[in-house]
N, C-alpha and C positions, 0 to 999 in steps of 0.2 A: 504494500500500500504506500501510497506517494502522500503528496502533502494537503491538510484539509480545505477542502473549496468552501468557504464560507457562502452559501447560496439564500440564505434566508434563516432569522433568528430562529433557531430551533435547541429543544434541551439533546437531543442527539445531531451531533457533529457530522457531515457530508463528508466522505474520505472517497479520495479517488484510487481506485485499485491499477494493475498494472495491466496493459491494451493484450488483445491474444493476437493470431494470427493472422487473425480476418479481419483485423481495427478496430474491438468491440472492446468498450473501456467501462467498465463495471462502476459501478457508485455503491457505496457500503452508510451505514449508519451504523454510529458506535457509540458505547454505552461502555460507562465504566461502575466500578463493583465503589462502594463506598468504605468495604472492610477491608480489602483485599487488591494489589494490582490487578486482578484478572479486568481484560476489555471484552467487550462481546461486538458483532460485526453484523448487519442484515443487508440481504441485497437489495437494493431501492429499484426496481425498475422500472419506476413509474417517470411520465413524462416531464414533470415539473417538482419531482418528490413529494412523498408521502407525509400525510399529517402523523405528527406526534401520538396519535393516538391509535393510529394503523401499525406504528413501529413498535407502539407500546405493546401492542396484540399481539404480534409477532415476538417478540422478545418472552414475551411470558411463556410462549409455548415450549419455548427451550427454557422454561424450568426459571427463571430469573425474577425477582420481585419487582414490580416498577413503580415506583413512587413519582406520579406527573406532578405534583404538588410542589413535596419539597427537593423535588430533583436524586433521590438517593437513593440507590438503586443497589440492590444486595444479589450477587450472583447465588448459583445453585448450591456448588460447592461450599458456601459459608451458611445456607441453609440446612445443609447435610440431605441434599437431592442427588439425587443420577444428573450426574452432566449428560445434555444432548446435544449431540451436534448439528447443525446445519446444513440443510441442502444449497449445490452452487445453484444458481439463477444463470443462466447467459442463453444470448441471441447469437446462438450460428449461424453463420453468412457464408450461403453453401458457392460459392466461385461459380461463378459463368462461364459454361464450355460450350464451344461452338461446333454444331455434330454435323459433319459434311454433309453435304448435300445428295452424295453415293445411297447416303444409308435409306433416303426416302423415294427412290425412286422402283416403284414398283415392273415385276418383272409381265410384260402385254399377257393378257388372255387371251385364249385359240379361239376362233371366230367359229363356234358351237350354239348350229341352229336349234335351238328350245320349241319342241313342240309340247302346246296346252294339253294337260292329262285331265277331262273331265271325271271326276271319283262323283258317283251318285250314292247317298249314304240313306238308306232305309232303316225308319226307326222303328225298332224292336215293337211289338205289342203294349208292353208293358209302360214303353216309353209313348206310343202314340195317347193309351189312355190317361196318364198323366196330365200329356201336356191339352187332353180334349180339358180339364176340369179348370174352371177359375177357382183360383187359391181364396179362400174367407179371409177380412181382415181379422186383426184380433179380436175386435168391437163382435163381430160375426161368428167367432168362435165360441165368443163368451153364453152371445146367446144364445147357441144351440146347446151348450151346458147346461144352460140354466130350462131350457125346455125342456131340454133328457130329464133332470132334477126334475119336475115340475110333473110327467107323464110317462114314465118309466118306473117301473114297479119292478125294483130291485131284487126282492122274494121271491115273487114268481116269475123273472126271468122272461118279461113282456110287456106289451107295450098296454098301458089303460086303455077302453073304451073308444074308439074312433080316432085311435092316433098311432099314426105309421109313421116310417122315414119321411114318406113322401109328404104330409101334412106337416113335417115339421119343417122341412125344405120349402113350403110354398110360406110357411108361416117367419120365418127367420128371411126368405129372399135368397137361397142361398142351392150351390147345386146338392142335388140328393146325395153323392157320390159320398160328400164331407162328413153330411148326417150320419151314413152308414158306418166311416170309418171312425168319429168318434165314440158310436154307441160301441161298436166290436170293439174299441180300443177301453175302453173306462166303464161299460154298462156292462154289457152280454148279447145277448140275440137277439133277433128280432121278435119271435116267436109269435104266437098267435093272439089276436087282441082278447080281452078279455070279457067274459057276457055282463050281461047287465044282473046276474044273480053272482056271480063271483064281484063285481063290483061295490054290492052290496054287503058283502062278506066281508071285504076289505074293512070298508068304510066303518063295518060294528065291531072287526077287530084292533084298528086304531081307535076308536073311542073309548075301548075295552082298558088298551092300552094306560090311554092317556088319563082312564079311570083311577086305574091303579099306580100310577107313576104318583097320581093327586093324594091318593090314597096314605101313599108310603110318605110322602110329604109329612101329610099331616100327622103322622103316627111319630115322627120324629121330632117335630114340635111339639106335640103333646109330652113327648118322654122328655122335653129338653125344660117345660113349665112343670111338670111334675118333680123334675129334681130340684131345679129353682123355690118351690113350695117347701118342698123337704127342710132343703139347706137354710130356708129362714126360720120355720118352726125350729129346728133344732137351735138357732140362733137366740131366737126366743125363749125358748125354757132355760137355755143355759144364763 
């Protein structure tokens, strides 16, 4: 390091370091230990230098105390830290070489008549019915969920009363194909609608249901005011 460029009042000092190969002259900031000769060194490579407060960040990482206040700066080693070292900073400046003009001249291609190869590509079955079906948006998918929900009968493995794929297809706006591959994929089958006496059946065994679900409710409220009873009368006598 050569002698300090005074470039702007700073508590760390601008040192010019020594030029490399390629002209590239490094700028250092340096701090010194207040216990101890030890200096410490950062590479500035900023274009007008670094605030005070950028150097001070930098300096800590290697371990060093930095006091911006009262200027007094205690290194690592009088803290009893791991000394860390530093990485260099520099700008290689890779030399301009001039690459003959030989190297870019490409060797003529053979005057080679290209005849057009018509390929006619026939798509598979599977691929034509694909692409016959318009895809549902998501909006479209939801609601033909919520219509399976709504007229599919889980149990019995069929559809309620006057409702097919195809009613759900005209009813959602949507092609059948979709309906079908949601129910196969999340419901079950299509199977046969069901009468208007199984309908009935239904309907008075979810009532049944939903009796005794009310049922059980209340049987556990009542056990939950009956120990509440308890627990105060005992409260009372004692």
């Amino acid at each position: 390091m050569e002698t300090i460029v005074n470039i702007q009042p700073t508590m760390f000092p601008f040192v010019k370091g020594k030029s490399d190969k390629y002209g590239f002259t490094p700028t250092y900031r340096r701090a010194e230990c207040s216990k101890c000769p030890v200096t410490i060194s950062w590479v500035d490579t900023t274009k007008n230098g670094a605030t005070d407060h950028i150097v001070a960040l930098n300096l800590r990482k290697r371990k060093w105390h930095i006091d911006e206040e009262n200027e007094q700066h205690i290194c690592a080693k009088c803290q009893g830290l791991p000394v860390v070292k530093g990485r260099r900073y520099y700008y290689m400046k890779t030399p301009k070489t001039e690459v003959p003009a030989m190297f870019f001249k490409s060797k003529p291609k053979p005057n080679v008549e290209e005849t057009p190869t018509s390929v006619t590509v026939t798509p598979t079955p599977v691929e034509a019915g694909v692409s016959s079906i318009v895809y549902p948006t998501p909006a479209e998918l939801r609601t033909i969920r919520k219509l399976l929900d709504d007229v599919y009968e889980l149990k019995g493995q069929c559809y309620r009363a006057d409702y097919s794929d195809r009613a759900i297809a005209l009813i959602a706006n949507v092609a059948e194909e979709w309906v079908t591959i949601e129910r196969e994929l999340a419901y079950g089958p299509a199977g046969s609608p069901e009468t208007e006496a199984e309908a009935q059946v239904r309907i008075l065994n979810e009532l049944v249901d939903q009796a005794r679900h009310h049922a059980e409710e209340a049987e556990a409220v009542l056990q939950l005011v009956e120990e509440k009873v308890a627990a105060l009368k005992k409260k009372l006598a004692s």
